[in-house]
PATIDREN-84193 format. One record per residue (C-alpha): residue number from 1; residue in one letter; z, y, x. Coordinates in pm, whole numbers, plus 50000, padded with zeros to 5 digits. Example, Ala and Ser with C-alpha at 12.3 -4.5 7.8 and 13.67 -1.06 7.14 Angstrom:
% residues 2
  pos  code     c3     c2     c1
    1     A  50780  49550  51230
    2     S  50714  49894  51367
***
This chain:
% residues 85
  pos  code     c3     c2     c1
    1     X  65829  06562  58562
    2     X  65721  06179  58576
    3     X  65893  05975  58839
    4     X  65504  05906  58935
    5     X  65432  06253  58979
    6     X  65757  06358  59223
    7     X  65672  06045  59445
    8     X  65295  06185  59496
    9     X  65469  06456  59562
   10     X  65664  06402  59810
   11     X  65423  06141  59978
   12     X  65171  06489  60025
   13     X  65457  06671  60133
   14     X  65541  06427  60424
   15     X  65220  06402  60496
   16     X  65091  06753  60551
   17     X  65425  06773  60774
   18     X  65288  06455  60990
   19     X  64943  06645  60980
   20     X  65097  06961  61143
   21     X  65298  06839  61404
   22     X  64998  06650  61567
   23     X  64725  06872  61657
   24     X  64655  06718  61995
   25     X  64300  06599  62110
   26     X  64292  06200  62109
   27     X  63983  05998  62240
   28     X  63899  05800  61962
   29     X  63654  05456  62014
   30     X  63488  05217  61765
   31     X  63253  04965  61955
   32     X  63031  05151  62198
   33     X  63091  05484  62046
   34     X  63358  05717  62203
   35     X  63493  06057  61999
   36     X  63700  06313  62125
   37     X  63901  06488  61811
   38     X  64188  06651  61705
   39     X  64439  06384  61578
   40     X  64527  06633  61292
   41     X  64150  06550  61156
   42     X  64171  06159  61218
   43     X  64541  06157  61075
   44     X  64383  06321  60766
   45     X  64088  06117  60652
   46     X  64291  05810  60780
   47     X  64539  05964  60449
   48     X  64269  05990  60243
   49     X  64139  05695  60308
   50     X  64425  05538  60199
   51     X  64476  05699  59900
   52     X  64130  05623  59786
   53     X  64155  05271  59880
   54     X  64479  05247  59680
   55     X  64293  05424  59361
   56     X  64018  05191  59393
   57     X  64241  04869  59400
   58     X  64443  04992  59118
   59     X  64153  05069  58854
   60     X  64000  04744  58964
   61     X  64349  04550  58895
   62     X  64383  04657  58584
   63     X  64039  04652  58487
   64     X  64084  04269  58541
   65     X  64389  04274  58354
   66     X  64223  04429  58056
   67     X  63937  04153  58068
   68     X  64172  03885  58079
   69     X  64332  03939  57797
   70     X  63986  03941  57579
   71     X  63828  03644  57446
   72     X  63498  03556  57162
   73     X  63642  03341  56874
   74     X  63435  03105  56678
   75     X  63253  03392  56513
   76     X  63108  03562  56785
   77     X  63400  03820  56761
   78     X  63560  03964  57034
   79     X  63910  03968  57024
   80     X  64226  04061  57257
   81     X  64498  03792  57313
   82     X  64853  03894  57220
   83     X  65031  03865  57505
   84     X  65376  03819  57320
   85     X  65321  03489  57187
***
């Protein structure tokens, strides 16, 4: 297995394990608004939440990256930059 892989891996693992050990009820506010839930829920789309976020900023970094690296030449041709030079 990829280094990658094993890391998601044992991120989920750790996680579900913080998931399951807190099934409590918290009181959870945002401005005027006031929710009673299980912390198990909250922990878990807080989780997701950050694994999204973290997806999203990755595809947009190297979508950037890719871009950068293109340029037109004289021609009207587009061409990719060597980075190596």
């Amino acid at each position: 297995m990829k280094p990658k892989t094993i890391i998601i891996l044992i991120l989920i693992i750790l996680s579900s394990i913080v998931l399951l050990q807190n099934t409590h009820q918290v009181t959870f506010r945002v401005l005027f608004w006031e929710v009673s839930i299980s912390s198990l829920i909250l922990l878990t789309f807080m989780v997701l939440f950050g694994f999204i976020i973290g997806y999203i900023t990755a595809k947009l970094e190297k979508k950037s990256k890719s871009e950068s690296n293109k340029f037109v030449n004289k021609n009207g041709v587009q061409e990719v930059e060597n980075a190596d030079e």
